[in-house]
ZAPA-486344 format. One record per residue (C-alpha): y, z negated, x negated. Coordinates in pm, whole numbers, plus 50000, padded with zeros to 5 digits. Each point is the difference from the previous one (the first is absolute). Example, Ala and Ser with C-alpha at 12.3 -4.5 7.8 and 13.67 -1.06 7.14 Angstrom:
BEGIN
<tordren><Y>49550</Y><Z>49220</Z><X>48770</X></tordren>
<tordren><Y>50344</Y><Z>50066</Z><X>49863</X></tordren>
//
This chain:
BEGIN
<tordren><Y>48948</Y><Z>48647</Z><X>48542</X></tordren>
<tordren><Y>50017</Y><Z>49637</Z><X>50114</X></tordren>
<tordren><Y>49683</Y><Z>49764</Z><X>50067</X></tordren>
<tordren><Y>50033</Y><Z>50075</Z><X>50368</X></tordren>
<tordren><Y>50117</Y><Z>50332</Z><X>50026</X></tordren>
<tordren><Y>49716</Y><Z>50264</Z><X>50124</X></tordren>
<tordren><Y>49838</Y><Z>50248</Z><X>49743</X></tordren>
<tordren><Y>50156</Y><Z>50308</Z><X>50091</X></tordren>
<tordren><Y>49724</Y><Z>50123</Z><X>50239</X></tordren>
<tordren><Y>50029</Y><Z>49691</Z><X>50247</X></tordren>
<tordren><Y>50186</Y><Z>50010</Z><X>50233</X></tordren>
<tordren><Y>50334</Y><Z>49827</Z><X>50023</X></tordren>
<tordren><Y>50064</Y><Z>49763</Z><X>50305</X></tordren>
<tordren><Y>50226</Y><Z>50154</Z><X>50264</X></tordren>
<tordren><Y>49960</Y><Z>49842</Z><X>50294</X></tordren>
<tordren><Y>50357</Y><Z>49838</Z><X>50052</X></tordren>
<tordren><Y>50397</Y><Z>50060</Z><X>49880</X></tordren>
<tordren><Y>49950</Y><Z>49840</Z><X>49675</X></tordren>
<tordren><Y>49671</Y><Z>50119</Z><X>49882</X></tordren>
<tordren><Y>50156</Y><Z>50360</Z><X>50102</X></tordren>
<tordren><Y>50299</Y><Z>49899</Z><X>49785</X></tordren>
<tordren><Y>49790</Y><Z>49908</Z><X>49692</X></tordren>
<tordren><Y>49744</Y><Z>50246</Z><X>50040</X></tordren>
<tordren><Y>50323</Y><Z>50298</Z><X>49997</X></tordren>
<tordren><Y>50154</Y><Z>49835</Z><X>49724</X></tordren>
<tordren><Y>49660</Y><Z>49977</Z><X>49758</X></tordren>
<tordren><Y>49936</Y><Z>50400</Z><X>50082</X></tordren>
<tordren><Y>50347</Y><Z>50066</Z><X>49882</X></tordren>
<tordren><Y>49936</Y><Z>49819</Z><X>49754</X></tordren>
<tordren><Y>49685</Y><Z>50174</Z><X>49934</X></tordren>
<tordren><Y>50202</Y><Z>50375</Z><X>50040</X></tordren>
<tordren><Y>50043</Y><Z>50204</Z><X>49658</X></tordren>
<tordren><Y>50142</Y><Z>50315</Z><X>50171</X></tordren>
<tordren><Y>49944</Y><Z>50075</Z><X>50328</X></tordren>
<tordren><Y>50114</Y><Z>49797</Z><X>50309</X></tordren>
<tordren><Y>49944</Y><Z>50126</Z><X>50383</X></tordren>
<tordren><Y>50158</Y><Z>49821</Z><X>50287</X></tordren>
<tordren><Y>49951</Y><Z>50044</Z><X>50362</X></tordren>
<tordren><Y>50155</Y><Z>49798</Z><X>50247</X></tordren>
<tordren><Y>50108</Y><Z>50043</Z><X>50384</X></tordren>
<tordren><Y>50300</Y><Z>49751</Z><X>49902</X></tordren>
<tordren><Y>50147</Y><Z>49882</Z><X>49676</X></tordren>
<tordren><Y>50117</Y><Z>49669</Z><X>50117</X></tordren>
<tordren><Y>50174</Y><Z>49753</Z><X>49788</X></tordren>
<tordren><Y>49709</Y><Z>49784</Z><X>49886</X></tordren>
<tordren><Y>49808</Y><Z>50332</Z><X>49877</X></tordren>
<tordren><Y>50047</Y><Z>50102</Z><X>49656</X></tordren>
<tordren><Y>50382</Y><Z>49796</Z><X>49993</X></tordren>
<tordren><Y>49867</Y><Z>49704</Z><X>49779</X></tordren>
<tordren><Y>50105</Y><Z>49979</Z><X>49617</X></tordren>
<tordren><Y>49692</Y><Z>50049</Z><X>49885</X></tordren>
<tordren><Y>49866</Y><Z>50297</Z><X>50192</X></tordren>
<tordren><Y>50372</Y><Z>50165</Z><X>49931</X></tordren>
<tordren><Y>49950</Y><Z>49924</Z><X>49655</X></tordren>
<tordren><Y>49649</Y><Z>50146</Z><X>49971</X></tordren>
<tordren><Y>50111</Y><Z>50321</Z><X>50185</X></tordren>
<tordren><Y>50266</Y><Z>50027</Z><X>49728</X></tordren>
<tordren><Y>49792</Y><Z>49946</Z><X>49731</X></tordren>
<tordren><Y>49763</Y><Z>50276</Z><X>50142</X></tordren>
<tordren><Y>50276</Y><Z>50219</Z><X>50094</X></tordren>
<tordren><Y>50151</Y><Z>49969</Z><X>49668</X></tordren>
<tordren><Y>49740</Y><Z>50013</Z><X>49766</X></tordren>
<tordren><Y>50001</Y><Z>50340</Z><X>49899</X></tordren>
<tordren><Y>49845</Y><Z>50312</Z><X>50081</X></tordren>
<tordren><Y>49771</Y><Z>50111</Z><X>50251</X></tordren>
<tordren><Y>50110</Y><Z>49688</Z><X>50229</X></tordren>
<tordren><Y>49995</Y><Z>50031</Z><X>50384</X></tordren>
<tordren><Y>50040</Y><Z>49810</Z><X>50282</X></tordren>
<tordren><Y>49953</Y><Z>50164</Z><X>50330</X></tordren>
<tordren><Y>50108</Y><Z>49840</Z><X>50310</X></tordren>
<tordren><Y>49911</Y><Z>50096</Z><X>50380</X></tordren>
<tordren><Y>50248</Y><Z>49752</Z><X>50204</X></tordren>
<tordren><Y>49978</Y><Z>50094</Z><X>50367</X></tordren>
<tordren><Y>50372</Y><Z>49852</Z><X>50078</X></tordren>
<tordren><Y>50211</Y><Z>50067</Z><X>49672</X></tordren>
<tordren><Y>50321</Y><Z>49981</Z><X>50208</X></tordren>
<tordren><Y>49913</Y><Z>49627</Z><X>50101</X></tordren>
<tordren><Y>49965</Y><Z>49929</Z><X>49591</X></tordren>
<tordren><Y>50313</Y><Z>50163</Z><X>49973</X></tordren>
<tordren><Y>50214</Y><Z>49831</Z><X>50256</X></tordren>
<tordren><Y>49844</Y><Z>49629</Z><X>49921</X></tordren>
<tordren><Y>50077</Y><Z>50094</Z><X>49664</X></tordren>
<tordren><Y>49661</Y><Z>49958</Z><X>49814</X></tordren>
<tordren><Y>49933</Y><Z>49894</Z><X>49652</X></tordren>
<tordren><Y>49832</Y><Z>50273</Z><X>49932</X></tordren>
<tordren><Y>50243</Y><Z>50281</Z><X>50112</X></tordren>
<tordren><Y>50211</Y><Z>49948</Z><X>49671</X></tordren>
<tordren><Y>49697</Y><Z>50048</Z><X>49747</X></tordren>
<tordren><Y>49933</Y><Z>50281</Z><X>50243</X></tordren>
<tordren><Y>50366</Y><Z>50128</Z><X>49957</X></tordren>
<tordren><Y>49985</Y><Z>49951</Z><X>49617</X></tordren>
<tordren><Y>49691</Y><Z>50148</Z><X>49911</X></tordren>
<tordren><Y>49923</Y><Z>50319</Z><X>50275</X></tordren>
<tordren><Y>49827</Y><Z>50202</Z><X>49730</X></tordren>
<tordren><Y>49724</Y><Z>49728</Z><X>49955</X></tordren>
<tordren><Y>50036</Y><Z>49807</Z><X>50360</X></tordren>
<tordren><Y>49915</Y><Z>50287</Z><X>50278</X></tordren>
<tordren><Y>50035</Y><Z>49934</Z><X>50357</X></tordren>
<tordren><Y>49867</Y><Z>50131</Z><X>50312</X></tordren>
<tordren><Y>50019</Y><Z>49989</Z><X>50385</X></tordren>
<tordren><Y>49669</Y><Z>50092</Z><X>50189</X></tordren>
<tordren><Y>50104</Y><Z>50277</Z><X>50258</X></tordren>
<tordren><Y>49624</Y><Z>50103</Z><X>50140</X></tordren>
<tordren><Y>49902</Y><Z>49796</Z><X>50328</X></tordren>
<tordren><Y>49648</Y><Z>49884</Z><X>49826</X></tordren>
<tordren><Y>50219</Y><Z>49831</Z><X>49698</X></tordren>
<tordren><Y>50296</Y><Z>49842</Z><X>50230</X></tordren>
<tordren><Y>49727</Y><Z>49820</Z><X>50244</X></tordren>
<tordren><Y>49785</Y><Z>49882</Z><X>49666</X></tordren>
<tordren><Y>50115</Y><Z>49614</Z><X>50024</X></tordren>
<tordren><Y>49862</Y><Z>49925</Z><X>49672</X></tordren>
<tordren><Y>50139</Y><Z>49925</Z><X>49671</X></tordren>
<tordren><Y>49816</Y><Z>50032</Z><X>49590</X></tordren>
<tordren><Y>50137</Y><Z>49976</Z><X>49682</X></tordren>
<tordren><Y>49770</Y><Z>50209</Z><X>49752</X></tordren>
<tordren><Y>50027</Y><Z>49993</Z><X>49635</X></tordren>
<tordren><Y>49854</Y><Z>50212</Z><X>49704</X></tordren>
<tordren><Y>49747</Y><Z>49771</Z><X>49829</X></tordren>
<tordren><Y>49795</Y><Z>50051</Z><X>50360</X></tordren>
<tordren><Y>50190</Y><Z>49668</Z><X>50161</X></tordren>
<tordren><Y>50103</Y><Z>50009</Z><X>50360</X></tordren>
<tordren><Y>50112</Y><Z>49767</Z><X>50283</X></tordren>
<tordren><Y>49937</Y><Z>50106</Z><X>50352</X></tordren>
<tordren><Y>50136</Y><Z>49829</Z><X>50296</X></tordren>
<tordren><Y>49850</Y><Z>50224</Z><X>50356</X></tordren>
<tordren><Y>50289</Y><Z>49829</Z><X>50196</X></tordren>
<tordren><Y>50344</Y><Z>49981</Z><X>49779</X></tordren>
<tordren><Y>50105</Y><Z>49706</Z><X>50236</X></tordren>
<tordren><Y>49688</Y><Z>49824</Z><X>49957</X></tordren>
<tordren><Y>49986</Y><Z>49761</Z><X>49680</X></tordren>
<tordren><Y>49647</Y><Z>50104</Z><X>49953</X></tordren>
<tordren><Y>49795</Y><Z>50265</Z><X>49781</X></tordren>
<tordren><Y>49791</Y><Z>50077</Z><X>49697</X></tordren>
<tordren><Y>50116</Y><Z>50084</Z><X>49650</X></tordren>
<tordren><Y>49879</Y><Z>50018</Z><X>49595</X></tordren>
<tordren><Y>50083</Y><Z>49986</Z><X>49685</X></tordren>
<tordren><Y>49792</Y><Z>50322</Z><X>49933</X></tordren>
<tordren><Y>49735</Y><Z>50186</Z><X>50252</X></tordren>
<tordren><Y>49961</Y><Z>50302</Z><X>49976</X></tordren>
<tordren><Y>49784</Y><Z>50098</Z><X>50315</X></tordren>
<tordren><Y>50231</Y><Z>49782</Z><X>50196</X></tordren>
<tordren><Y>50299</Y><Z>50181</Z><X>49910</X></tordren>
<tordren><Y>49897</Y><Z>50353</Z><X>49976</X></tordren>
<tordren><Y>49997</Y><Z>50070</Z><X>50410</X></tordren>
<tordren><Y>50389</Y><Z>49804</Z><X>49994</X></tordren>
<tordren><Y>50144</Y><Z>50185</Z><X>49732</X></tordren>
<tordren><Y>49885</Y><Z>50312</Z><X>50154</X></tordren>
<tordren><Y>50152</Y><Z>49909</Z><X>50352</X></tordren>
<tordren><Y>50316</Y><Z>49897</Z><X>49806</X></tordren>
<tordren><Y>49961</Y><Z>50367</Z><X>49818</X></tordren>
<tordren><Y>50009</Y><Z>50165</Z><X>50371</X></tordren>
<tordren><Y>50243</Y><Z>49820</Z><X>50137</X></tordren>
<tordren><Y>50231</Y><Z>50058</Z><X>49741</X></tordren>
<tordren><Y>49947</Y><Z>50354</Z><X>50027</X></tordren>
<tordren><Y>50095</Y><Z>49999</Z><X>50333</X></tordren>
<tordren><Y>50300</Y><Z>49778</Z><X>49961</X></tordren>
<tordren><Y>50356</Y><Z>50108</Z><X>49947</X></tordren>
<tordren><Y>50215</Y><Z>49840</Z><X>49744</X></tordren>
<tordren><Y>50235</Y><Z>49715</Z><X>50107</X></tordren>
<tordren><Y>50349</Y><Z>50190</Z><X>49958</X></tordren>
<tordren><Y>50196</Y><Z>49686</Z><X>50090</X></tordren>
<tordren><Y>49910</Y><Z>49821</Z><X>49716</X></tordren>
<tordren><Y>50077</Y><Z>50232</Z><X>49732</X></tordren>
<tordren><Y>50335</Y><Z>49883</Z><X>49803</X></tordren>
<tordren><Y>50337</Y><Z>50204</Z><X>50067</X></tordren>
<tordren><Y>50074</Y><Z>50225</Z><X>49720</X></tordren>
<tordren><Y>50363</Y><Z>49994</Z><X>49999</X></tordren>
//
């Protein structure tokens, strides 16, 4: 931990695109098996940078009991713009799950979190808003997200379209 990085029960700034930026990049950094994504849109400055990519893979393939769960509201749109992501997606589908929300209550949720397993979480309650809370590690902040994640992705259908063609 650097001189003027926060303990890991501060809070990590958030309020504009680069503080989101650093603050997703030092929780994946942070992540030892367990990664959970939810965004409305996966647009091509989310989770496309070398470093995030290469944090994802180093999660993704660091051996067993690694997960990373994503909820993307418009997996189509990552698909056709031809995301970063989609590929490590493609390569690694037993560790890299996606879904689509399908229920009413999860398609109108505008709002966007990236939860990890040492208690970490960034929330953002307007995905098109640069603005939010996250932290390295807080518990009682991210128990009542990573159960909302939990529900939604129980209610969510897997994203067939970005499965790779077994041929």
């Amino acid at each position: 931990m650097t001189a003027d990085a926060p303990a890991p029960g501060e809070p990590l700034p958030a309020g504009n695109h680069e503080q989101l930026a650093a603050a997703r990049l030092a929780l994946l950094a942070q992540a030892r098996r367990q990664v959970d994504i939810r965004l409305p849109r996966l647009d091509g400055s989310l989770y496309a940078g070398m470093e995030e990519l290469a944090e994802l893979r180093r999660l993704a393939t660091g051996g067993r009991g690694a997960q990373i769960r994503l909820l993307l509201g418009d997996p189509a749109a990552a698909l056709r713009d031809g995301h970063r992501l989609i590929l490590l997606m493609q390569r690694l589908p037993s560790v890299i799950q996606v879904r689509v929300p399908v229920d009413e209550i999860d398609l109108g949720n505008p709002s966007a979190s990236l939860l990890i397993d040492a208690g970490g979480y960034l929330f953002q309650p307007d995905a098109e808003r640069p603005q939010g809370r996250a932290a390295l590690a807080d518990r009682p902040g991210w128990a009542p997200l990573r159960q909302q994640f939990d529900e939604m992705w129980e209610r969510a259908e897997r994203a067939r379209m970005l499965q790779p063609l077994d041929l």
